[in-house]
GUMAR-268047 format. One record per residue (C-alpha): x, y, z. Coordinates in steps of 0.25 Angstrom, whole numbers, plus 5000, padded with zeros to 4 digits. Layout:
N
+------+------+------+
|   xx |   yy |   zz |
+------+------+------+
|    X |    Y |    Z |
...
+------+------+------+
END
This chain:
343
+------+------+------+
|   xx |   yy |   zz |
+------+------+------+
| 5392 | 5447 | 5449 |
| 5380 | 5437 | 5445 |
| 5373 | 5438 | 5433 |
| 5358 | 5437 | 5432 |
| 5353 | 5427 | 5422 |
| 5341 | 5429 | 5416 |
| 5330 | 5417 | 5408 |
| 5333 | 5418 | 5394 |
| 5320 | 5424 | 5385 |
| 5319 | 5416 | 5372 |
| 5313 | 5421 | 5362 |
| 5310 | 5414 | 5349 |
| 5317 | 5420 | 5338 |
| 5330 | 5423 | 5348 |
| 5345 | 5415 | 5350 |
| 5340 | 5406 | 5363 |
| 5350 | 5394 | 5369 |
| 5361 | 5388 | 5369 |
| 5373 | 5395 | 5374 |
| 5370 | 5409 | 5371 |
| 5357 | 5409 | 5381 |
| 5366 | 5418 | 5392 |
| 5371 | 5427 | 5379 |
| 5359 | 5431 | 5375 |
| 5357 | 5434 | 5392 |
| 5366 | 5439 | 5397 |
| 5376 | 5446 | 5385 |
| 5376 | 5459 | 5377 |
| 5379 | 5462 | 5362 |
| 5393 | 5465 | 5361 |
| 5399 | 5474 | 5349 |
| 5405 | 5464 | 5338 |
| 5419 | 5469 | 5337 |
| 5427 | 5469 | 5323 |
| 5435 | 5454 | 5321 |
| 5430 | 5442 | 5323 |
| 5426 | 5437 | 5337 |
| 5438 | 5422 | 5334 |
| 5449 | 5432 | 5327 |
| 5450 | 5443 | 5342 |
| 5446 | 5429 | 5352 |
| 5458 | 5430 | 5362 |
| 5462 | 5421 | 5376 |
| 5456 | 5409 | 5378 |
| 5447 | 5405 | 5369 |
| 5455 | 5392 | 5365 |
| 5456 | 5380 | 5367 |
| 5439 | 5378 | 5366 |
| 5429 | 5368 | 5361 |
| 5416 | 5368 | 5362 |
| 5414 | 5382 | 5366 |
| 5400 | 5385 | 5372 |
| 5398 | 5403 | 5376 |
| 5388 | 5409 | 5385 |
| 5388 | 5423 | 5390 |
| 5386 | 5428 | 5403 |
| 5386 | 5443 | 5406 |
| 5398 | 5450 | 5397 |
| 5405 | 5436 | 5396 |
| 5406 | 5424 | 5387 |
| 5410 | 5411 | 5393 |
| 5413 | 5399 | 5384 |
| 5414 | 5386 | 5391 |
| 5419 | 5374 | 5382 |
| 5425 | 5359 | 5381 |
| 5440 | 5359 | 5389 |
| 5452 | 5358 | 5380 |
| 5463 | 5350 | 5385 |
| 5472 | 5365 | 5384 |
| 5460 | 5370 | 5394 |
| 5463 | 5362 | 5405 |
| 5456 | 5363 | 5418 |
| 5444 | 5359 | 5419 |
| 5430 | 5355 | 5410 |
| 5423 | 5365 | 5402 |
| 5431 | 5379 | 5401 |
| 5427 | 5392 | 5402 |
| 5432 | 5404 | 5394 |
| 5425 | 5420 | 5395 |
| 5425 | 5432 | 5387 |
| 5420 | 5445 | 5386 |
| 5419 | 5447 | 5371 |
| 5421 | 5435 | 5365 |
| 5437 | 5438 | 5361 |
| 5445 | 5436 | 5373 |
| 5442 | 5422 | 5380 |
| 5447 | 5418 | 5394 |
| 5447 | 5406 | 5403 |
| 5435 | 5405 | 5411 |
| 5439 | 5391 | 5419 |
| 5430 | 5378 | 5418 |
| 5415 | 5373 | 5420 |
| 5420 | 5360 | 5426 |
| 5432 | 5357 | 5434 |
| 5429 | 5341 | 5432 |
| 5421 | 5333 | 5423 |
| 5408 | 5331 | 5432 |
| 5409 | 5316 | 5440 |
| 5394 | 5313 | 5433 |
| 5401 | 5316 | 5421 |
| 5414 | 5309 | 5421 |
| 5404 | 5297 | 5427 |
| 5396 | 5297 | 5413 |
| 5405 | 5298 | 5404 |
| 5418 | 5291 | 5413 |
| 5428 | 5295 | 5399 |
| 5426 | 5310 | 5398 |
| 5439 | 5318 | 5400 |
| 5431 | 5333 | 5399 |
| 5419 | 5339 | 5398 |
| 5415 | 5346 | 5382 |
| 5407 | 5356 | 5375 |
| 5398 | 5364 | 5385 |
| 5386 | 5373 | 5383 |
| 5382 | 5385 | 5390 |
| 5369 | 5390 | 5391 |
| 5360 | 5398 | 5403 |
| 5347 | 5395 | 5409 |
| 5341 | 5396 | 5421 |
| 5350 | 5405 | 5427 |
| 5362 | 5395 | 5424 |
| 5373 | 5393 | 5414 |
| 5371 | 5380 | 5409 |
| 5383 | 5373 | 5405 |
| 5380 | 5360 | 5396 |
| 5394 | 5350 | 5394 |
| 5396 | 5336 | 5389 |
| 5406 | 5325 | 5395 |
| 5411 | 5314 | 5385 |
| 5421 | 5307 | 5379 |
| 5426 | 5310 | 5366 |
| 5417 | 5302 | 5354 |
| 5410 | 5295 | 5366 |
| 5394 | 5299 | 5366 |
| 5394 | 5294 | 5380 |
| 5394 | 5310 | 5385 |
| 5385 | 5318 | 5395 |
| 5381 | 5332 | 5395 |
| 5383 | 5339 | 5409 |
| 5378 | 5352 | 5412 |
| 5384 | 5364 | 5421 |
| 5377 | 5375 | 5425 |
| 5383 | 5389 | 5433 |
| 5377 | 5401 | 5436 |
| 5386 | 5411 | 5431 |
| 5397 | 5410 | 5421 |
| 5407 | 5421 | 5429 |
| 5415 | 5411 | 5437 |
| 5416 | 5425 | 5448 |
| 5402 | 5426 | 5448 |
| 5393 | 5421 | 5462 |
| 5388 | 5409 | 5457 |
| 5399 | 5401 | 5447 |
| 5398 | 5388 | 5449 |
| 5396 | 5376 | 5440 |
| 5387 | 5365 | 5442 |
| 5386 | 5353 | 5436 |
| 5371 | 5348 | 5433 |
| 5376 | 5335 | 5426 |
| 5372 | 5326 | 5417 |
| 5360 | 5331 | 5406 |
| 5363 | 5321 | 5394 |
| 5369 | 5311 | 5392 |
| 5373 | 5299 | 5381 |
| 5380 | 5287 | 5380 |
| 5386 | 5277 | 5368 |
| 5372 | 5272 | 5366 |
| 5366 | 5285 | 5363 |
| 5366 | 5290 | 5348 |
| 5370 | 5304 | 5354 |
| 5383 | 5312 | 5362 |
| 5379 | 5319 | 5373 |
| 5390 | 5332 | 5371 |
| 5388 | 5345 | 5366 |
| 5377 | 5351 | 5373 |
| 5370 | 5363 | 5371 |
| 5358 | 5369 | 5377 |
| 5349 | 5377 | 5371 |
| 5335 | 5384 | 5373 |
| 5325 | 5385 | 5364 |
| 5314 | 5395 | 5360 |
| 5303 | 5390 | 5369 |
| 5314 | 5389 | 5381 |
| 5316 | 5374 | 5382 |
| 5331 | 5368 | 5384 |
| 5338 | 5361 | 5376 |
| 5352 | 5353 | 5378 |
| 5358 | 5348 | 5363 |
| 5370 | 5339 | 5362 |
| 5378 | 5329 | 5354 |
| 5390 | 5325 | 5347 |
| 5394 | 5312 | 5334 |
| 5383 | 5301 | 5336 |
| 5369 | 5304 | 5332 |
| 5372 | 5320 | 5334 |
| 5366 | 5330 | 5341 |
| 5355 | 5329 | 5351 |
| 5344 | 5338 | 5360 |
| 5336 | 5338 | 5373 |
| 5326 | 5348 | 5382 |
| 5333 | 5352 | 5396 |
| 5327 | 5356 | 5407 |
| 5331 | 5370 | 5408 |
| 5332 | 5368 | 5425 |
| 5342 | 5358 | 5425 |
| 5348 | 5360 | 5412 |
| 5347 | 5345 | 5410 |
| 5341 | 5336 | 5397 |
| 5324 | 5334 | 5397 |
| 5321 | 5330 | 5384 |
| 5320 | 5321 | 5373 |
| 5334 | 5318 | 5364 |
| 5331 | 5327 | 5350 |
| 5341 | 5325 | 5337 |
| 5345 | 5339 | 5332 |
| 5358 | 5334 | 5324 |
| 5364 | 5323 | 5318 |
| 5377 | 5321 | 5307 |
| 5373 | 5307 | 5301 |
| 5386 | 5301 | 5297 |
| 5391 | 5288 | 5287 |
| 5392 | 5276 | 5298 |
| 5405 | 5278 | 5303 |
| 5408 | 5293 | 5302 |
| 5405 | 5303 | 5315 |
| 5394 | 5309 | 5316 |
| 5401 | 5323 | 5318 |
| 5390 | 5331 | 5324 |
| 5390 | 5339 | 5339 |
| 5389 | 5351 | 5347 |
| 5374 | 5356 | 5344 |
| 5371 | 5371 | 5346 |
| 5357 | 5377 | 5346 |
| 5355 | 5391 | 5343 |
| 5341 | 5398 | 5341 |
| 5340 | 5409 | 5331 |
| 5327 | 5414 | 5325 |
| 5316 | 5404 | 5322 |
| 5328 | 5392 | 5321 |
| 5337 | 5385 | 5331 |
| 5352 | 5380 | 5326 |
| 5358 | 5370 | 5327 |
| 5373 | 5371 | 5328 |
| 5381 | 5358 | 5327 |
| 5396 | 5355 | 5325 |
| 5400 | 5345 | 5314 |
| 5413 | 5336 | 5312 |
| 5423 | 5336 | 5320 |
| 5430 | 5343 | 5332 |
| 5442 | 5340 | 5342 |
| 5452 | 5337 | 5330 |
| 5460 | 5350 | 5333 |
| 5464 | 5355 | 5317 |
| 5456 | 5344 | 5311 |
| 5445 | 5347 | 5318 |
| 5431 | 5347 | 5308 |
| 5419 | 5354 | 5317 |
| 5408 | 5364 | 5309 |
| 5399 | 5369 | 5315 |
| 5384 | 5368 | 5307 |
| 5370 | 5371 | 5310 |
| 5356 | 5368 | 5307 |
| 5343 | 5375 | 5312 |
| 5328 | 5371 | 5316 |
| 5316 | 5379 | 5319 |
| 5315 | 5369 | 5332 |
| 5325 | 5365 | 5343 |
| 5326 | 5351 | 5341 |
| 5325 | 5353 | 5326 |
| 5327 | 5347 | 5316 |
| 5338 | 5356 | 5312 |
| 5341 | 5358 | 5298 |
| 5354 | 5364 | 5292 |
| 5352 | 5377 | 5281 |
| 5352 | 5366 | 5270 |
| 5340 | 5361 | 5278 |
| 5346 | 5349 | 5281 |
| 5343 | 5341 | 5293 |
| 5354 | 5342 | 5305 |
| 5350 | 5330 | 5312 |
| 5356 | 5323 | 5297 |
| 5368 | 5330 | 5296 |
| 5364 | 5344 | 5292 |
| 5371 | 5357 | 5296 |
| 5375 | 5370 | 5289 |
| 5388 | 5374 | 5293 |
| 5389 | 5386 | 5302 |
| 5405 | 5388 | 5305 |
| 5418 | 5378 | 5298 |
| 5433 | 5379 | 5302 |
| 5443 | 5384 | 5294 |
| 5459 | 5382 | 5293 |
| 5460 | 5387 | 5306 |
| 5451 | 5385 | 5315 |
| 5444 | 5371 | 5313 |
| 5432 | 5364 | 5321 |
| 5422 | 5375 | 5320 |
| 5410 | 5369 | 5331 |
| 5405 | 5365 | 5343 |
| 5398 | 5379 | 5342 |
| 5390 | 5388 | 5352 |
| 5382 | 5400 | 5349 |
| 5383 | 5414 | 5355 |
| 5374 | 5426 | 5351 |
| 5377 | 5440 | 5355 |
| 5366 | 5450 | 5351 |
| 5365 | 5449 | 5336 |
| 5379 | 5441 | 5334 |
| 5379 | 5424 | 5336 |
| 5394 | 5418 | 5335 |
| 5398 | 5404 | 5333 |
| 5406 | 5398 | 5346 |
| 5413 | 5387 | 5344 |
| 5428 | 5380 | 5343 |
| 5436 | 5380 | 5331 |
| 5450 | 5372 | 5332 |
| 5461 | 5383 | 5329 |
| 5473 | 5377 | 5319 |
| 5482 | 5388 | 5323 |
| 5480 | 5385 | 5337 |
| 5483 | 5368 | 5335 |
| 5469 | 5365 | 5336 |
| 5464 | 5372 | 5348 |
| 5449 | 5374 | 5347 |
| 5447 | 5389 | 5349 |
| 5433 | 5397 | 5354 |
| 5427 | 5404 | 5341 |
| 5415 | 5413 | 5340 |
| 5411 | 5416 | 5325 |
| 5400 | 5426 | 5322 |
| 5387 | 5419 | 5318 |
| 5381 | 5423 | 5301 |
| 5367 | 5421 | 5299 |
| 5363 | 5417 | 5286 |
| 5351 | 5423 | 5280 |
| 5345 | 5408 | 5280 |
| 5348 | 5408 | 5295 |
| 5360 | 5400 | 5296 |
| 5372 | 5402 | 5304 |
| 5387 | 5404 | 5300 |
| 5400 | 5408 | 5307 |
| 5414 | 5409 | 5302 |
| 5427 | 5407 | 5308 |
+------+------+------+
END
């Protein structure tokens, strides 16, 4: 059965964007059951990293970065009806795209996607690089239903929409998009150099219009990583957030990812931590830390369902030698207006 997609109404004051655009479209409210939503998760919902969620109908799909125990094909699919039980849901891409591996010629994968819905498709936003290369691209995917049973599953790539190479002060990776109050598109992106970056797209083809904005940046003594990625937008009252993960990931235990977070009254900011110090010079107030078992809190995505927003992101789990797991943490909101999660 196909599903009708409706054109998203933004309103001012409401969560608009990023990956929860189909959420607020097309879910329900569901009853929060007793127990945490990490202690009853059960099937596949490890290995993942860089997990990005989108519903469609009464089904959440994560898509996120291939781990070499997922092997297959590029960009894999898990689903779920509640959030708890998590299966397999195959790949986006069977192959890194040609125009891909021609770019960037010492890619071995494709990482960290974002889903969104627009224009009466899902839009799926990925990176292709090499690892602590800045010569990267962002590709985009789009599909017309998530329900690989459904008339109308099929992938298509669209191609290249940013791209960067050593010269640039920026990493084309990490892309999430995100629509703003007043309905304009945008695409955010970056990883280590001069941190985290912005652009307008056109919502037709999905693809990058606009000048380049700085929204983050972790200034660093010469010499040390710059340790900054993965940007999120969120919207929520008469602010946009800024999520951003810090440190380090992909070091299994001795993994250091947080996740942080700073907020602006305008989209391309300037964002400011609850300290009221500046993001795009180092700032950030720390939304969710690891603990001795589950290290690498980041990389995060946003869902919100009815009156409850969840934290989605990897953790690396100690009792499982490293393997990065899916964890959805319910969402605090300060009085102050800032957001926390806990493990």
């Amino acid at each position: 059965m196909s599903v009708e997609h409706p054109q998203p109404r933004l309103g001012r004051r409401g969560f608009v964007g990023g990956s929860l655009l189909a959420v607020a479209l097309f879910g329900r409210a569901t009853a929060q059951p007793t127990g945490s939503i990490n202690a009853r998760m059960t099937g596949d919902f490890s290995p993942v990293h860089d997990p990005c969620i989108i519903k469609q109908g009464d089904t959440y799909y994560v898509f996120c970065t291939t781990s070499r125990g997922d092997a297959g094909g590029f960009v894999a699919c898990r689903r779920s009806h509640d959030l708890v039980s998590w299966e397999k849901a195959g790949f986006v891409f069977a192959e890194v795209p040609e125009w891909a591996r021609v770019a960037v010629p010492k890619t071995r994968g494709i990482w960290a996607p974002d889903i969104s819905f627009f224009n009466g498709l899902f839009h799926l936003y990925y990176s292709v690089s090499s690892f602590g290369s800045n010569h990267s691209v962002i590709g985009l995917a789009t599909n017309k239903t998530l329900d690989s049973k459904a008339p109308g599953f099929e992938w298509v790539d669209r191609g290249l929409v940013v791209q960067s190479v050593e010269s640039d002060r920026y990493n084309a990776i990490d892309p999430n998009l995100f629509v703003d109050r007043d309905g304009k598109h945008w695409l955010s992106w970056g990883s280590f150099w001069d941190g985290l970056k912005m652009a307008r797209v056109d919502p037709a083809s999905g693809k990058r219009v606009g000048e380049l904005h700085s929204i983050a940046s972790r200034p660093m003594p010469k010499g040390t990583p710059s340790a900054i990625e993965a940007p999120f937008i969120v919207s929520r009252g008469d602010y946009y957030y800024l999520f951003a993960s810090f440190d380090f990931c992909c070091r299994g235990v001795n993994s250091t990812y947080f996740t942080v977070c700073g907020r602006s009254r305008e989209i391309t900011g300037p964002y400011v931590d609850a300290e009221g110090r500046p993001m795009l010079e180092g700032g950030g107030s720390v939304v969710i830390k690891g603990d001795e078992r589950f290290k690498g809190t980041g990389h995060n995505a946003f869902l919100r369902e009815g009156e409850h927003d969840y934290l989605v992101y990897h953790a690396y789990d100690t009792q499982q030698a490293g393997k990065p797991a899916l964890r959805i943490s319910p969402i605090t909101w300060s009085a102050g207006g800032w957001p926390s999660a806990e493990l």
